[in-house]
C-alpha positions as CSV (number, residue, x, y, z in Angstrom):
1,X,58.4,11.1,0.9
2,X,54.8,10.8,-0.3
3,X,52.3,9.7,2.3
4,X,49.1,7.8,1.6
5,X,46.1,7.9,3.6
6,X,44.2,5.4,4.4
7,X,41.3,4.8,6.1
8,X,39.4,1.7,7.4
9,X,36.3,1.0,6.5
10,X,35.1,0.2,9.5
11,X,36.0,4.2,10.6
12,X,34.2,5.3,7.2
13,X,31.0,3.5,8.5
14,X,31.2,4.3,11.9
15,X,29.3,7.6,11.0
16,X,26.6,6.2,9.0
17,X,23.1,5.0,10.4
18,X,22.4,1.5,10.7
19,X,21.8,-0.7,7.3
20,X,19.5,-2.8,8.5
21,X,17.3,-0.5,10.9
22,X,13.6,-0.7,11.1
23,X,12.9,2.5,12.4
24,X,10.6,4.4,10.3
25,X,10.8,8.3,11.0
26,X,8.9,9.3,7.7
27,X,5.6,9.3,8.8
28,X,4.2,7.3,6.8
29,X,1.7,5.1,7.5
30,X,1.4,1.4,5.7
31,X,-1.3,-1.5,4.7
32,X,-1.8,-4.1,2.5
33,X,-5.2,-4.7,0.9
34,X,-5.5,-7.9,-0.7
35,X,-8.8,-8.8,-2.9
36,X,-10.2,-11.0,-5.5
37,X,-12.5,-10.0,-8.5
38,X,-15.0,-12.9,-9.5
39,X,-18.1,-12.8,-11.6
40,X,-21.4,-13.7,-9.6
41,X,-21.0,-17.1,-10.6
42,X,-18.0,-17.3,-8.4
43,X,-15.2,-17.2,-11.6
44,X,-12.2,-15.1,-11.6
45,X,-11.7,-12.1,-13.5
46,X,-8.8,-12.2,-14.6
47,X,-6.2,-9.6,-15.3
48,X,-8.1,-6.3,-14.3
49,X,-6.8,-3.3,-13.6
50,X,-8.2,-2.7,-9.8
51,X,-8.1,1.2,-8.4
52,X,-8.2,2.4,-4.5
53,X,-8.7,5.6,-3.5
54,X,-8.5,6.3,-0.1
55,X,-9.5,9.2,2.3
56,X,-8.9,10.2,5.8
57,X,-10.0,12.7,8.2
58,X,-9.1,15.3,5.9
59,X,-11.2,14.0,2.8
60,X,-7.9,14.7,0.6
61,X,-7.7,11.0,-1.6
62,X,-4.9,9.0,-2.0
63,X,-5.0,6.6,-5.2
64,X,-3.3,3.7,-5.7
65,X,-3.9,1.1,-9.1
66,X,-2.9,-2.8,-9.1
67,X,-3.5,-5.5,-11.4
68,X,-6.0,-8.8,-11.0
69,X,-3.3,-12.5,-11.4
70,X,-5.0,-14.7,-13.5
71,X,-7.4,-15.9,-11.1
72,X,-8.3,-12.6,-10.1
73,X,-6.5,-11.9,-7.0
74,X,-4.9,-8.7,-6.8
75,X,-2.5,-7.1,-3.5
76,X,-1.6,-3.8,-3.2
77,X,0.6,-1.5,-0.9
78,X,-0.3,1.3,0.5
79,X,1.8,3.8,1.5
80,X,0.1,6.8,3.0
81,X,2.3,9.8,3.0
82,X,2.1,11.8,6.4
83,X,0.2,14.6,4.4
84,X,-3.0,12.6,4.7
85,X,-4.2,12.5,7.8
86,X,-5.9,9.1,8.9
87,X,-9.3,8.8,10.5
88,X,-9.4,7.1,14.4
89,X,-7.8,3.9,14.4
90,X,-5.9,5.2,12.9
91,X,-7.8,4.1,9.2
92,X,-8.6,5.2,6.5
93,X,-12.2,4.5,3.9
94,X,-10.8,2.6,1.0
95,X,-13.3,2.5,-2.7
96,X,-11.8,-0.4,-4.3
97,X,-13.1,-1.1,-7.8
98,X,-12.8,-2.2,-11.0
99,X,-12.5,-0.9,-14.2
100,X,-10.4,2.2,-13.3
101,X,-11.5,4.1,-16.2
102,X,-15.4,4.7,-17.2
103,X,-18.1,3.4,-15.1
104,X,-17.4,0.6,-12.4
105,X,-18.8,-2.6,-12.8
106,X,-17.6,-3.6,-9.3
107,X,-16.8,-1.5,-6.5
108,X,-16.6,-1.9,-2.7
109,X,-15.9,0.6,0.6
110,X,-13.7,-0.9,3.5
111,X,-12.2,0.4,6.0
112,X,-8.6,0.1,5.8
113,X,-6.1,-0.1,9.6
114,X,-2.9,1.5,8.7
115,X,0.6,1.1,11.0
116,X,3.9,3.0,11.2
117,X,5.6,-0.3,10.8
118,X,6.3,-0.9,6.7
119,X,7.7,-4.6,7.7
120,X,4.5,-5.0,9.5
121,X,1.4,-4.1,7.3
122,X,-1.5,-4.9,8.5
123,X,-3.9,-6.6,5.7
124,X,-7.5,-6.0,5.2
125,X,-9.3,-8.3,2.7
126,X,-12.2,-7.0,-0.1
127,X,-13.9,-8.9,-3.0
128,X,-15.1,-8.1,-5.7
129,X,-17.9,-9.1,-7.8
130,X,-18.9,-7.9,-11.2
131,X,-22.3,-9.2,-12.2
């Protein structure tokens, strides 16, 4: 007589760590920076590639790129890996600007908070305006 095992799933995912947990244990830290790029005659930009680079207390950067919508507005996430160690704050100095390649013709330093939760960013805000 042949004997098949079987095994509830229930058992199978007994082991396994939670699907829906929030806990973040990489060490990461996380913010959103949300912007706009006008000209100085307050119209959008539209469509420009926008670059952050980022340092800490290290002076090591982080880059991150994003796109301008149509109107301008642009968001990115940053994920700082644990590698880069964040100034007090914790923060890090954030050059924001626009183009990414050849000379700038808008660029802006911010300070940027970072948190440990990814669900729970916090945002800082930067415009910019090329003349």
């Amino acid at each position: 007589m042949r004997r098949t095992l079987r095994l509830a799933p229930v058992l199978l995912l007994a082991s396994c760590t939670s699907l829906t947990a929030t806990t973040d244990n990489s060490g990461f830290l996380y913010a959103t920076l949300r912007g706009t790029v006008t000209r100085a005659n307050g119209t959008a930009v539209p469509n420009v590639e926008v670059g952050v680079s980022c340092v800490g207390a290290s002076n090591d950067p982080v880059g991150f790129t994003t796109d301008a919508n149509a109107s301008g507005a642009f968001e990115v996430a940053l994920n700082m890996p644990s590698i880069f160690s964040p100034l007090e704050g914790p923060s890090f100095v954030c050059r924001v600007l626009t183009p990414v390649i050849g000379l700038p013709l808008a660029e802006r330093s911010t300070t940027v908070v970072v948190g440990s939760n990814r669900n729970a960013r916090p945002v800082t805000t930067v415009s910019l305006v090329v003349p």
